[in-house]
DRENTORKOL-3810 file (N, C-alpha, C; in nm, 4 decimals):
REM DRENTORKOL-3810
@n.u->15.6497; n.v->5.2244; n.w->8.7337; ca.u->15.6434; ca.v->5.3326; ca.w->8.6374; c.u->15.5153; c.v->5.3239; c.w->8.5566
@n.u->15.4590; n.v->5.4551; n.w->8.5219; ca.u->15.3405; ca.v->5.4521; ca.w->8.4482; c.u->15.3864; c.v->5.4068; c.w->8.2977
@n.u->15.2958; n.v->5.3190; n.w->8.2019; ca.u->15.3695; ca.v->5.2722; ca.w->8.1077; c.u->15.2940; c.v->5.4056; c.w->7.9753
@n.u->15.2246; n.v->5.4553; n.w->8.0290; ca.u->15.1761; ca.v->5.6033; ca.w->7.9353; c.u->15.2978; c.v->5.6459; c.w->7.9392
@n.u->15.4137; n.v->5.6717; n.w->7.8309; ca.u->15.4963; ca.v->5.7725; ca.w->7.8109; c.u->15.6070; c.v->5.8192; c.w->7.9477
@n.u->15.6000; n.v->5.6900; n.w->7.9789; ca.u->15.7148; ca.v->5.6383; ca.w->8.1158; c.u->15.7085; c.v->5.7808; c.w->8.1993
@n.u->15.5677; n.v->5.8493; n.w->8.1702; ca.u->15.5562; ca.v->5.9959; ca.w->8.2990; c.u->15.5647; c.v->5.8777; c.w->8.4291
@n.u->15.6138; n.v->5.9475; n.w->8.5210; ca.u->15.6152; ca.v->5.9158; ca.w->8.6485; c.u->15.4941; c.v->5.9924; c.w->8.7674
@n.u->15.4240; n.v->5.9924; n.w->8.8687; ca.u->15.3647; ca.v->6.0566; ca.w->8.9255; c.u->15.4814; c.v->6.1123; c.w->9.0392
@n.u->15.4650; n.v->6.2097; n.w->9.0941; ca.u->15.5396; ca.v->6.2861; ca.w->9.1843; c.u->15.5500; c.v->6.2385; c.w->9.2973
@n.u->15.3862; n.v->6.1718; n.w->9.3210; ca.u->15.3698; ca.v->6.1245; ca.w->9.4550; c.u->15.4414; c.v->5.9560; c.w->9.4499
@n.u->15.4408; n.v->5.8930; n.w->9.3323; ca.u->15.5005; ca.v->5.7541; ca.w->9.3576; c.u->15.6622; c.v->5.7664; c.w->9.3750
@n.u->15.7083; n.v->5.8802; n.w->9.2732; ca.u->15.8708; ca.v->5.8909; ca.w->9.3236; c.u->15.9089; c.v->5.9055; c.w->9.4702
@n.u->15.7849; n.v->5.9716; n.w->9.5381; ca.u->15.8241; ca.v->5.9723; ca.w->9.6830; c.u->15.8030; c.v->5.8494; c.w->9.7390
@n.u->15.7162; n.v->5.7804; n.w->9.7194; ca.u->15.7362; ca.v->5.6552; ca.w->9.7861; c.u->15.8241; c.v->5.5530; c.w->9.7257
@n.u->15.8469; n.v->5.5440; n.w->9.5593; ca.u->15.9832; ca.v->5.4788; ca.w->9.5477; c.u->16.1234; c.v->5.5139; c.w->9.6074
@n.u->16.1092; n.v->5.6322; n.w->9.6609; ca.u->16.2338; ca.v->5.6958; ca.w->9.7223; c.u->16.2573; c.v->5.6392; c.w->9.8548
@n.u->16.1656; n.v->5.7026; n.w->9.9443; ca.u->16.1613; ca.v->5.5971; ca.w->10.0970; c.u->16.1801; c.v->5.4511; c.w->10.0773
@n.u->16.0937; n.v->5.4000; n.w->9.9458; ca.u->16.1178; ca.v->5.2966; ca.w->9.9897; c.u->16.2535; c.v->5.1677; c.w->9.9777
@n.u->16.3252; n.v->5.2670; n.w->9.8573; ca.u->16.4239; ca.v->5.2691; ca.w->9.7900; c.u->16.5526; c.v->5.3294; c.w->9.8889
@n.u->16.5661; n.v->5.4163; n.w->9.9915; ca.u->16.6168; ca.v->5.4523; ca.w->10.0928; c.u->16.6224; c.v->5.3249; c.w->10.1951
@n.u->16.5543; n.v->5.2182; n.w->10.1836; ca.u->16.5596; ca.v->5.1190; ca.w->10.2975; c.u->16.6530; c.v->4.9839; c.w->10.2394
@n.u->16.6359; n.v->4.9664; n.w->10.0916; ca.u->16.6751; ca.v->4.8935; ca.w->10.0317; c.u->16.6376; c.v->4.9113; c.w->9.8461
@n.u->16.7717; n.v->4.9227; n.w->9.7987; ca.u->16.7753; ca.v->5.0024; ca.w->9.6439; c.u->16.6492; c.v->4.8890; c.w->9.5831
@n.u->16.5898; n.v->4.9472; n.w->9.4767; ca.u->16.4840; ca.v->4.8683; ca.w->9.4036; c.u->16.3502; c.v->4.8128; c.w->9.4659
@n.u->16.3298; n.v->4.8886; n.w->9.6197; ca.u->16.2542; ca.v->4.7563; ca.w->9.6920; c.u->16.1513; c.v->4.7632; c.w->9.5856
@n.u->16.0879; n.v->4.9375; n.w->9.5808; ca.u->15.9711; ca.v->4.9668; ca.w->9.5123; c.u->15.9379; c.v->4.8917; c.w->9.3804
@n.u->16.0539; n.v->4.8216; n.w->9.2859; ca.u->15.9598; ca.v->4.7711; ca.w->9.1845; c.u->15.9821; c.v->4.5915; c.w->9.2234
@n.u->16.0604; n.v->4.5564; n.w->9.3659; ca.u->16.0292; ca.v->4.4388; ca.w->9.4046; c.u->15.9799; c.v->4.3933; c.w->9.5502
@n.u->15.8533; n.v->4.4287; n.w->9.5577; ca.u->15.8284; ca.v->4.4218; ca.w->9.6935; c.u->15.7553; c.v->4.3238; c.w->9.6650
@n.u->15.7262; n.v->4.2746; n.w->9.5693; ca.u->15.6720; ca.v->4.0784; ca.w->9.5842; c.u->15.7421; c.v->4.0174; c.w->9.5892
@n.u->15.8765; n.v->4.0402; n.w->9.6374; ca.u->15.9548; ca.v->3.9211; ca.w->9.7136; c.u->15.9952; c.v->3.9361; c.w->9.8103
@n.u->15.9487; n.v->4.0381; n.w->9.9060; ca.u->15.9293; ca.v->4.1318; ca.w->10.0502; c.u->15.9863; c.v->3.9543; c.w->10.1541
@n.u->15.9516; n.v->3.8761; n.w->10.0597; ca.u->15.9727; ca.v->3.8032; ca.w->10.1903; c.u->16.0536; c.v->3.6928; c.w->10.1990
@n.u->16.1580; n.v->3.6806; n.w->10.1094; ca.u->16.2967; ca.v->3.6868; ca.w->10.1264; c.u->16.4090; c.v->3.7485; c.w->10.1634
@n.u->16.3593; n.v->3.8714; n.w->10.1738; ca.u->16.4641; ca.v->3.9768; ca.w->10.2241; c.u->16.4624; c.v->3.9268; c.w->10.4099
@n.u->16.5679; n.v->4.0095; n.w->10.4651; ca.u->16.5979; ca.v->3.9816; ca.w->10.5811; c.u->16.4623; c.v->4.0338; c.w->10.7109
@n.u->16.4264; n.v->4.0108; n.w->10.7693; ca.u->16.2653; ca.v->4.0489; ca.w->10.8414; c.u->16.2683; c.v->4.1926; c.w->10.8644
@n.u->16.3914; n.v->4.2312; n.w->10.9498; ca.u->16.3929; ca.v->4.3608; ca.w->10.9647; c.u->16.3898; c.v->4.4401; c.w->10.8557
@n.u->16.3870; n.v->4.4363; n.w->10.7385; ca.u->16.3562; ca.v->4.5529; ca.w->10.6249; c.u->16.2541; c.v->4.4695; c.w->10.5280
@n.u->16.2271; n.v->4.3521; n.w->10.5569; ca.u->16.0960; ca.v->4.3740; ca.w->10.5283; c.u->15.9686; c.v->4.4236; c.w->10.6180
@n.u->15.9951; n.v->4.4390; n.w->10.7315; ca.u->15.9307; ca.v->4.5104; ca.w->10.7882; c.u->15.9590; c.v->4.6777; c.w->10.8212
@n.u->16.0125; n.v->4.6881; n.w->10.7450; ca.u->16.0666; ca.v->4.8685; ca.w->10.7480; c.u->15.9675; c.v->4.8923; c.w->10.6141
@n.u->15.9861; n.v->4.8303; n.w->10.5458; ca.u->15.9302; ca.v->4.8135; ca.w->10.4150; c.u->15.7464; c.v->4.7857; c.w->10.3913
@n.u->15.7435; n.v->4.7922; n.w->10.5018; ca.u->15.5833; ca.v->4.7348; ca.w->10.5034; c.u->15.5215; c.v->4.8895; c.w->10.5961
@n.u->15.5920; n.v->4.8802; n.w->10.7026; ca.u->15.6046; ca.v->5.0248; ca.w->10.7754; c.u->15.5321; c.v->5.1411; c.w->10.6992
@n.u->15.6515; n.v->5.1492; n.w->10.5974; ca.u->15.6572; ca.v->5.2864; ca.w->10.5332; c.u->15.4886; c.v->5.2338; c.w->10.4218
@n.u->15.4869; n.v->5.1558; n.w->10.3517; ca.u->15.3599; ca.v->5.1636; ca.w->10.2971; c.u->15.2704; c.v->5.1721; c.w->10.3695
@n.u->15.2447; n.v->5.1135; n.w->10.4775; ca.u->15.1129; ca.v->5.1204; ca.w->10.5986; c.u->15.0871; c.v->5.2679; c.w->10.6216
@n.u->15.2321; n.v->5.3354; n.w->10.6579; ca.u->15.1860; ca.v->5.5044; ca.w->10.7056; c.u->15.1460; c.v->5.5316; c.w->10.5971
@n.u->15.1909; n.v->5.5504; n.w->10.4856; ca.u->15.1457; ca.v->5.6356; ca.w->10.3599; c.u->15.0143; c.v->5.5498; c.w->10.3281
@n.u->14.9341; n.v->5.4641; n.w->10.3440; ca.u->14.8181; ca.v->5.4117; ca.w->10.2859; c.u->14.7316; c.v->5.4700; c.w->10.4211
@n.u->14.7652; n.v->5.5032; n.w->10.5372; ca.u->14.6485; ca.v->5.5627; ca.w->10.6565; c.u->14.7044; c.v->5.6691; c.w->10.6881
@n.u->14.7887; n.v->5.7150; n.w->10.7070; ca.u->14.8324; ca.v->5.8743; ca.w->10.7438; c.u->14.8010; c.v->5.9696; c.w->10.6012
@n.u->14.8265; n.v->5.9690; n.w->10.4959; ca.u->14.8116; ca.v->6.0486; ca.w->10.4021; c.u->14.6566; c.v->6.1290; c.w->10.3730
@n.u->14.6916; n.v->6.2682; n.w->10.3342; ca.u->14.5550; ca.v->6.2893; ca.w->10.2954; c.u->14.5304; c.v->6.3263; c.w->10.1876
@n.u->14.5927; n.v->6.2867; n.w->10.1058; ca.u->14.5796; ca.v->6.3016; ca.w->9.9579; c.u->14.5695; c.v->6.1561; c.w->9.8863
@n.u->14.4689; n.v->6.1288; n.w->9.8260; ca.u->14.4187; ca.v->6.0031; ca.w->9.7775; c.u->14.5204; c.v->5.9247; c.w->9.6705
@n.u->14.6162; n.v->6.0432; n.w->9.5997; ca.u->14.7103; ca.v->5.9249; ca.w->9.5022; c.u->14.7999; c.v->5.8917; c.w->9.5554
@n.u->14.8725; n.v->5.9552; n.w->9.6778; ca.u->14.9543; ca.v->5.8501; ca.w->9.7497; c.u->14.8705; c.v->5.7074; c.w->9.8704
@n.u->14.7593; n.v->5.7400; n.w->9.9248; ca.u->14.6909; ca.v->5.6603; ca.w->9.9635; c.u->14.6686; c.v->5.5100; c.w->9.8588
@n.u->14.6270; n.v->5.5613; n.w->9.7413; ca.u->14.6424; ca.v->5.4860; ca.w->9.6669; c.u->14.7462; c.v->5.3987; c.w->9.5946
@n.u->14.8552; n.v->5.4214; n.w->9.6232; ca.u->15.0000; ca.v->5.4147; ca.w->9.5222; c.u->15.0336; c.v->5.3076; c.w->9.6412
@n.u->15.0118; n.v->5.3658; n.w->9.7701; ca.u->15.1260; ca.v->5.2825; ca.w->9.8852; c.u->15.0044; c.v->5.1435; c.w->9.9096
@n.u->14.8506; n.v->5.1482; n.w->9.8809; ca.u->14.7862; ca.v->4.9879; ca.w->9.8870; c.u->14.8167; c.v->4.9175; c.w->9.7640
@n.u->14.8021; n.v->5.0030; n.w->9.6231; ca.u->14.8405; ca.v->4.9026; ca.w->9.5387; c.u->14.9801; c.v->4.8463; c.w->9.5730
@n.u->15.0919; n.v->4.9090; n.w->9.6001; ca.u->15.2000; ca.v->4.8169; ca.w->9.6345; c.u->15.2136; c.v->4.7493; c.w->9.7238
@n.u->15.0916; n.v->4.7540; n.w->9.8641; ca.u->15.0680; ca.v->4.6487; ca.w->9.9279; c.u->15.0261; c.v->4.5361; c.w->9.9039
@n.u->14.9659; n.v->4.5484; n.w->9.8172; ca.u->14.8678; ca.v->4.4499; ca.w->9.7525; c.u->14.9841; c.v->4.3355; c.w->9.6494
@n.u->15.0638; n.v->4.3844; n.w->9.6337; ca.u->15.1906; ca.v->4.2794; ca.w->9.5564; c.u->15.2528; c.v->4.2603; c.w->9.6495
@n.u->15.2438; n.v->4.2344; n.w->9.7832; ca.u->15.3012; ca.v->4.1594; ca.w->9.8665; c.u->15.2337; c.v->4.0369; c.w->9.9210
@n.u->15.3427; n.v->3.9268; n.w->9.8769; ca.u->15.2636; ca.v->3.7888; ca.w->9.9164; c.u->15.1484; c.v->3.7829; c.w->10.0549
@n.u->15.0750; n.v->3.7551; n.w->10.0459; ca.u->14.9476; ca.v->3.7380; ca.w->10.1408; c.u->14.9743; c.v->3.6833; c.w->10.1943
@n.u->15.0303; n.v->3.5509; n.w->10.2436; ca.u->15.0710; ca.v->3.5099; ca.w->10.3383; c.u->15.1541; c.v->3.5638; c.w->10.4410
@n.u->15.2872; n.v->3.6353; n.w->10.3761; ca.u->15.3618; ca.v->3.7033; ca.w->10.4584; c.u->15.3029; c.v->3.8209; c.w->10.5172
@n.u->15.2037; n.v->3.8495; n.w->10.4228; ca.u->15.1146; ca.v->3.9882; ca.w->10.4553; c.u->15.0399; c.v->4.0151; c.w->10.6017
@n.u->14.9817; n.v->3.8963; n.w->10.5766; ca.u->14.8839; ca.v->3.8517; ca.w->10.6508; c.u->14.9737; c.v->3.8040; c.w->10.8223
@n.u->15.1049; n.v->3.7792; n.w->10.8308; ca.u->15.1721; ca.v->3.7291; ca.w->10.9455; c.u->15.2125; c.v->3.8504; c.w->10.9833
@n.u->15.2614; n.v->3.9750; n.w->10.9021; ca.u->15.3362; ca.v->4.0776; ca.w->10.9683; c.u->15.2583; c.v->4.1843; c.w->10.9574
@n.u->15.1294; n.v->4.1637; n.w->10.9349; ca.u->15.0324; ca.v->4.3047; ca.w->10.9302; c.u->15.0115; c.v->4.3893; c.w->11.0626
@n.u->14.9802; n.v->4.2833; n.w->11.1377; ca.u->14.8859; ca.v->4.3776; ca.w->11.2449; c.u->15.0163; c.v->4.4494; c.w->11.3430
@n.u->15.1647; n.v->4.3366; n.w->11.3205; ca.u->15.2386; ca.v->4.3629; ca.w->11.4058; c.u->15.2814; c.v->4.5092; c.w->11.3669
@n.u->15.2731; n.v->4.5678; n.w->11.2648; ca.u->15.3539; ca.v->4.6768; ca.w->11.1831; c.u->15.2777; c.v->4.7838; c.w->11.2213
@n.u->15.1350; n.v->4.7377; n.w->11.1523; ca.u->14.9963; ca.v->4.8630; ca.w->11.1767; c.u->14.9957; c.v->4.8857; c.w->11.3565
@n.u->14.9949; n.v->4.7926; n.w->11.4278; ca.u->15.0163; ca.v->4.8639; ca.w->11.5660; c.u->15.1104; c.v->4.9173; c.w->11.6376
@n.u->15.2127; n.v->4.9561; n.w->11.5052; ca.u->15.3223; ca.v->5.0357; ca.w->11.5982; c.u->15.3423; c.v->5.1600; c.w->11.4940
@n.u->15.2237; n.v->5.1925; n.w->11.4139; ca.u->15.2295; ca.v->5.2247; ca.w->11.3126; c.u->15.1086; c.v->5.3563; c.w->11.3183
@n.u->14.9893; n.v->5.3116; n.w->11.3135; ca.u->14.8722; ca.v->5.3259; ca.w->11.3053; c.u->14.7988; c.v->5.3863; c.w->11.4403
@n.u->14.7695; n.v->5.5238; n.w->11.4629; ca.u->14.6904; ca.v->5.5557; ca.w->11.5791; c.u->14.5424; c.v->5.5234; c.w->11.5441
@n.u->14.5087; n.v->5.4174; n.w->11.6086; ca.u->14.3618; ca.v->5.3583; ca.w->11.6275; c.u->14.2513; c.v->5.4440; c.w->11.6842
@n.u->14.2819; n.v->5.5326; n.w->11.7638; ca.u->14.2526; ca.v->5.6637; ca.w->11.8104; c.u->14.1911; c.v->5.7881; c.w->11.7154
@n.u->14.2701; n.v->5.7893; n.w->11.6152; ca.u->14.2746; ca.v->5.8878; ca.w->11.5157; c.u->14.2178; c.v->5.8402; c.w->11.4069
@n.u->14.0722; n.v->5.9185; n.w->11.3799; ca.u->13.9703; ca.v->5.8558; ca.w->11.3205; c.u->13.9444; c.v->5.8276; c.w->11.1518
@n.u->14.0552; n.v->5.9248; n.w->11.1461; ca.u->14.1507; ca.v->5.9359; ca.w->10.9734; c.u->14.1916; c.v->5.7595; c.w->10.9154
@n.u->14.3287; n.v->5.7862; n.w->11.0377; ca.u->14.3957; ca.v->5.6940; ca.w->11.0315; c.u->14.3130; c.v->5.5554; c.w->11.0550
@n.u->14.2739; n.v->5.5270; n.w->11.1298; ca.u->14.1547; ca.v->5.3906; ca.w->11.1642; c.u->14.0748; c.v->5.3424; c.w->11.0123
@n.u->14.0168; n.v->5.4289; n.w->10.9821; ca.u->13.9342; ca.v->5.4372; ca.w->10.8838; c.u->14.0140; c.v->5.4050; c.w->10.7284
@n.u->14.1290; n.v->5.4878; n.w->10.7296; ca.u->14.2304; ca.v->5.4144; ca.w->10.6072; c.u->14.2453; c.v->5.2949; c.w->10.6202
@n.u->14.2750; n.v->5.2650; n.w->10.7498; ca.u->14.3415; ca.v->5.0996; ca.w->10.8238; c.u->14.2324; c.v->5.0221; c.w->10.7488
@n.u->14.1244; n.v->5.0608; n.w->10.7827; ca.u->13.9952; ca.v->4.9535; ca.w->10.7399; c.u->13.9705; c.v->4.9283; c.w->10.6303
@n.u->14.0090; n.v->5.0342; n.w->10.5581; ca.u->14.0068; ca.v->5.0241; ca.w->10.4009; c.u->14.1159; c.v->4.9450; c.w->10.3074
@n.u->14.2110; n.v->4.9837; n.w->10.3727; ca.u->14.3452; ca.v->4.8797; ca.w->10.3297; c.u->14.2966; c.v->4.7625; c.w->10.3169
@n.u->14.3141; n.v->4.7067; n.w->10.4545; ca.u->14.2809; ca.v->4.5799; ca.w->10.5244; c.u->14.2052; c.v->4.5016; c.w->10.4521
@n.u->14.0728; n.v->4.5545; n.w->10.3849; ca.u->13.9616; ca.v->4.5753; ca.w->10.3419; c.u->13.9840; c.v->4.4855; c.w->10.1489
@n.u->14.0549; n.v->4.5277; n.w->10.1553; ca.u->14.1601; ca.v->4.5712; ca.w->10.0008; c.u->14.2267; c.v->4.4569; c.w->10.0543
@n.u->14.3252; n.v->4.4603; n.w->10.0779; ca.u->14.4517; ca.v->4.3687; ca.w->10.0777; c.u->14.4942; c.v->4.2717; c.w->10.1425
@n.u->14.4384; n.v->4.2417; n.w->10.3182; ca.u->14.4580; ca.v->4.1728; ca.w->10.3988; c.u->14.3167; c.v->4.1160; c.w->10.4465
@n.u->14.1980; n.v->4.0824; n.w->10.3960; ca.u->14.0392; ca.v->4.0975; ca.w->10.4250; c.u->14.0224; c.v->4.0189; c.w->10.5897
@n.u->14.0961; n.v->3.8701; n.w->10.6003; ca.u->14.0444; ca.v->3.7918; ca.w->10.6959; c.u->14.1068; c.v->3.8525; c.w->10.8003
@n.u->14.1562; n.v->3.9900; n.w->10.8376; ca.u->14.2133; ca.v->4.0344; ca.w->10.9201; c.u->14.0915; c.v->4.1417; c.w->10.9624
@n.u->13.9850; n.v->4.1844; n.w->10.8691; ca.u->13.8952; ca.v->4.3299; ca.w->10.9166; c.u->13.8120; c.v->4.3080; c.w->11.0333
@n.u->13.7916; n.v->4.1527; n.w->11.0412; ca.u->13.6835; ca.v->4.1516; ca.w->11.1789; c.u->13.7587; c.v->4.1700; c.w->11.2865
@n.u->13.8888; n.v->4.1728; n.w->11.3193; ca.u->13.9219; ca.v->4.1355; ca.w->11.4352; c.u->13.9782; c.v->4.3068; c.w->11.4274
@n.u->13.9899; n.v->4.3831; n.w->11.3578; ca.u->14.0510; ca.v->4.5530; ca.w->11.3759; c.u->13.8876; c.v->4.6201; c.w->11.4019
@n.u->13.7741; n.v->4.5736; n.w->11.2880; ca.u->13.6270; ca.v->4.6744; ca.w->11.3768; c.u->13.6145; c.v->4.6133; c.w->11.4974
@n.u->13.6465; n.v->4.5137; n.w->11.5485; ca.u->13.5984; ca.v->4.4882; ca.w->11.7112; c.u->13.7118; c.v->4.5419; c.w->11.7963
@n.u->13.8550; n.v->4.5814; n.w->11.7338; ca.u->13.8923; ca.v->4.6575; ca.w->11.8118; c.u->13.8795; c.v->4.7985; c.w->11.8338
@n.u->13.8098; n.v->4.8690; n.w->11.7215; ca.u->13.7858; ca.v->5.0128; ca.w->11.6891; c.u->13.6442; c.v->5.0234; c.w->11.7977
@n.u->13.5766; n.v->4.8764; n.w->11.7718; ca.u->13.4657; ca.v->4.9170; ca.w->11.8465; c.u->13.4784; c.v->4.9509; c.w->12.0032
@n.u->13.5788; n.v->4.8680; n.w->12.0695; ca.u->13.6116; ca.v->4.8462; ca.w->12.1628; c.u->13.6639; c.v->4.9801; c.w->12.2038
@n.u->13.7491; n.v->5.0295; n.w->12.1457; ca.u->13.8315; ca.v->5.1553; ca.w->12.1781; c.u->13.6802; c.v->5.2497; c.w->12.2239
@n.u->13.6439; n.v->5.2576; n.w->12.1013; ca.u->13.5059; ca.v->5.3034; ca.w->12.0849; c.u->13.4454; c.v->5.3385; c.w->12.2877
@n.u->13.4122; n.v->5.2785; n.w->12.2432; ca.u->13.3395; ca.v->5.2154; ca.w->12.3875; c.u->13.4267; c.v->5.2521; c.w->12.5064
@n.u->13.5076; n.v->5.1982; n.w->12.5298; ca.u->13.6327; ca.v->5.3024; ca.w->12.6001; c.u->13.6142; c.v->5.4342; c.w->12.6599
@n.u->13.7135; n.v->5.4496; n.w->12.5301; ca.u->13.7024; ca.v->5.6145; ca.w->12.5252; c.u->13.6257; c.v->5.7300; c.w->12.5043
@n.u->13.5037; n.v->5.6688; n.w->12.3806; ca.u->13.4049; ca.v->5.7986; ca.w->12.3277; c.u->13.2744; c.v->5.8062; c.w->12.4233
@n.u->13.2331; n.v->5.6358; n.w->12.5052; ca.u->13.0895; ca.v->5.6170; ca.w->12.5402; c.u->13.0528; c.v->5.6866; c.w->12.7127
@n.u->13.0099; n.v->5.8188; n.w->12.7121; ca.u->13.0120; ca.v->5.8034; ca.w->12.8571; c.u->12.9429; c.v->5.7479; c.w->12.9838
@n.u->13.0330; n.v->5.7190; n.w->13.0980; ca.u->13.0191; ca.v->5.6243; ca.w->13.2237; c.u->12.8926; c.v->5.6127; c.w->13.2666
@n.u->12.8057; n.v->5.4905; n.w->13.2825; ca.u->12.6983; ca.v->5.5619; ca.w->13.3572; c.u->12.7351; c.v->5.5688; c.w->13.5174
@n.u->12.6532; n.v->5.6553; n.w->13.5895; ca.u->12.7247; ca.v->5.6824; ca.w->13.7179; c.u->12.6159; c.v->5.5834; c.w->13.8494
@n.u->12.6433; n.v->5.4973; n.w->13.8987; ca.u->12.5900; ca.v->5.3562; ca.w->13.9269; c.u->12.5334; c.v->5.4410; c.w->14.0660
END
Protein backbone atom coordinates (compact mmCIF):
# COMPACT_ATOMS: atom_id res chain seq x y z
CA UNK A 1 0.00 0.00 0.00
CA UNK A 2 1.06 3.52 -0.82
CA UNK A 3 1.73 5.09 2.65
CA UNK A 4 0.56 8.78 1.01
CA UNK A 5 -3.02 8.67 2.37
CA UNK A 6 -3.25 4.70 2.10
CA UNK A 7 -4.45 5.72 -1.93
CA UNK A 8 -3.89 2.52 -3.55
CA UNK A 9 -2.81 2.44 -7.39
CA UNK A 10 -5.35 0.57 -9.64
CA UNK A 11 -2.71 -1.16 -11.33
CA UNK A 12 -1.14 -2.71 -7.94
CA UNK A 13 -4.73 -3.89 -6.77
CA UNK A 14 -4.56 -5.92 -9.88
CA UNK A 15 -1.60 -7.52 -9.17
CA UNK A 16 -2.36 -7.86 -5.40
CA UNK A 17 -5.44 -9.58 -6.66
CA UNK A 18 -3.81 -12.33 -8.96
CA UNK A 19 -1.51 -12.58 -6.71
CA UNK A 20 -3.70 -12.89 -3.78
CA UNK A 21 -5.99 -15.37 -5.98
CA UNK A 22 -3.01 -17.96 -5.72
CA UNK A 23 -2.54 -17.59 -2.09
CA UNK A 24 -4.45 -14.85 0.36
CA UNK A 25 -1.74 -12.08 1.40
CA UNK A 26 0.99 -13.41 -0.97
CA UNK A 27 1.29 -9.69 -2.28
CA UNK A 28 2.36 -8.06 1.00
CA UNK A 29 4.47 -11.43 1.74
CA UNK A 30 6.33 -12.52 -1.04
CA UNK A 31 9.72 -12.32 0.94
CA UNK A 32 8.99 -15.45 2.28
CA UNK A 33 8.07 -16.88 -1.32
CA UNK A 34 10.24 -19.52 -0.18
CA UNK A 35 8.72 -21.29 2.43
CA UNK A 36 5.62 -21.69 0.88
CA UNK A 37 5.06 -25.00 -0.93
CA UNK A 38 7.21 -24.82 -4.62
CA UNK A 39 4.27 -25.10 -6.64
CA UNK A 40 2.78 -21.62 -5.63
CA UNK A 41 5.75 -20.25 -5.16
CA UNK A 42 6.25 -20.68 -8.46
CA UNK A 43 2.73 -19.62 -9.61
CA UNK A 44 3.69 -16.69 -7.68
CA UNK A 45 6.78 -15.79 -9.44
CA UNK A 46 4.90 -16.67 -12.84
CA UNK A 47 2.41 -14.09 -12.46
CA UNK A 48 5.09 -11.28 -11.55
CA UNK A 49 7.47 -12.32 -14.48
CA UNK A 50 4.38 -11.88 -17.06
CA UNK A 51 3.34 -8.60 -15.67
CA UNK A 52 7.13 -7.22 -15.41
CA UNK A 53 7.68 -8.37 -19.57
CA UNK A 54 4.30 -8.70 -21.09
CA UNK A 55 2.82 -5.36 -19.88
CA UNK A 56 2.81 -2.19 -21.73
CA UNK A 57 2.16 0.19 -19.41
CA UNK A 58 5.18 1.12 -17.23
CA UNK A 59 3.37 1.23 -13.57
CA UNK A 60 2.47 -2.21 -13.67
CA UNK A 61 5.90 -3.14 -15.25
CA UNK A 62 7.12 -1.45 -12.48
CA UNK A 63 4.95 -2.63 -9.43
CA UNK A 64 5.42 -6.51 -10.54
CA UNK A 65 9.87 -5.92 -10.44
CA UNK A 66 9.69 -4.03 -7.35
CA UNK A 67 7.89 -7.03 -5.83
CA UNK A 68 10.33 -9.16 -7.46
CA UNK A 69 12.93 -7.64 -6.07
CA UNK A 70 11.64 -8.67 -2.27
CA UNK A 71 12.07 -12.03 -3.16
CA UNK A 72 15.00 -13.74 -1.54
CA UNK A 73 17.83 -13.88 -4.23
CA UNK A 74 18.80 -16.95 -3.68
CA UNK A 75 15.54 -18.59 -4.25
CA UNK A 76 15.26 -16.03 -7.01
CA UNK A 77 18.07 -16.78 -8.62
CA UNK A 78 17.25 -21.00 -8.57
CA UNK A 79 13.67 -20.60 -9.96
CA UNK A 80 14.16 -17.72 -12.41
CA UNK A 81 15.04 -18.92 -15.64
CA UNK A 82 12.85 -22.06 -15.00
CA UNK A 83 9.58 -19.75 -14.76
CA UNK A 84 10.77 -16.98 -17.45
CA UNK A 85 11.07 -19.93 -19.98
CA UNK A 86 7.75 -21.09 -19.77
CA UNK A 87 6.74 -17.72 -19.35
CA UNK A 88 8.53 -15.31 -21.55
CA UNK A 89 8.50 -15.36 -25.56
CA UNK A 90 12.25 -14.76 -26.28
CA UNK A 91 11.07 -14.22 -29.77
CA UNK A 92 9.00 -11.25 -28.96
CA UNK A 93 11.14 -8.32 -28.88
CA UNK A 94 8.91 -6.43 -26.16
CA UNK A 95 8.96 -9.19 -24.02
CA UNK A 96 12.94 -10.13 -24.30
CA UNK A 97 13.83 -6.69 -23.70
CA UNK A 98 11.60 -6.38 -20.33
CA UNK A 99 13.28 -9.88 -19.47
CA UNK A 100 16.64 -8.00 -19.67
CA UNK A 101 15.67 -5.30 -17.74
CA UNK A 102 14.24 -7.22 -14.85
CA UNK A 103 17.02 -9.54 -14.75
CA UNK A 104 19.08 -6.51 -14.97
CA UNK A 105 17.33 -5.11 -11.73
CA UNK A 106 16.80 -8.10 -9.73
CA UNK A 107 18.50 -11.29 -10.74
CA UNK A 108 22.00 -9.54 -12.43
CA UNK A 109 24.43 -12.82 -12.49
CA UNK A 110 21.79 -14.35 -14.60
CA UNK A 111 21.94 -11.37 -17.75
CA UNK A 112 24.98 -12.88 -19.48
CA UNK A 113 23.72 -16.11 -20.01
CA UNK A 114 19.80 -14.62 -21.41
CA UNK A 115 21.92 -11.83 -24.08
CA UNK A 116 23.82 -14.89 -25.40
CA UNK A 117 20.68 -16.50 -25.68
CA UNK A 118 18.79 -13.54 -27.39
CA UNK A 119 21.89 -13.36 -29.39
CA UNK A 120 21.73 -16.75 -30.44
CA UNK A 121 18.03 -16.76 -31.29
CA UNK A 122 19.16 -13.70 -33.03
CA UNK A 123 21.30 -15.37 -35.34
CA UNK A 124 18.87 -18.14 -35.91
CA UNK A 125 16.10 -16.66 -36.87
CA UNK A 126 16.66 -12.84 -37.97
CA UNK A 127 20.40 -13.45 -39.83
CA UNK A 128 19.99 -14.56 -43.40
CA UNK A 129 21.63 -18.02 -44.81
CA UNK A 130 24.47 -17.52 -46.85
CA UNK A 131 23.85 -19.79 -49.85
CA UNK A 132 27.33 -21.95 -50.01
Amino acid sequence: MNSDNNIVHPYELRIREDLDKVLPYAYDSIDKVEKLPLETGLNLLKILIEYACMSQNIVLITLARERLKKIPLKWLAQYFLEVANGSVDFDDEWEYLRLLELVREAVPKLLDGLIDRGLFVYCILKVPKIAA
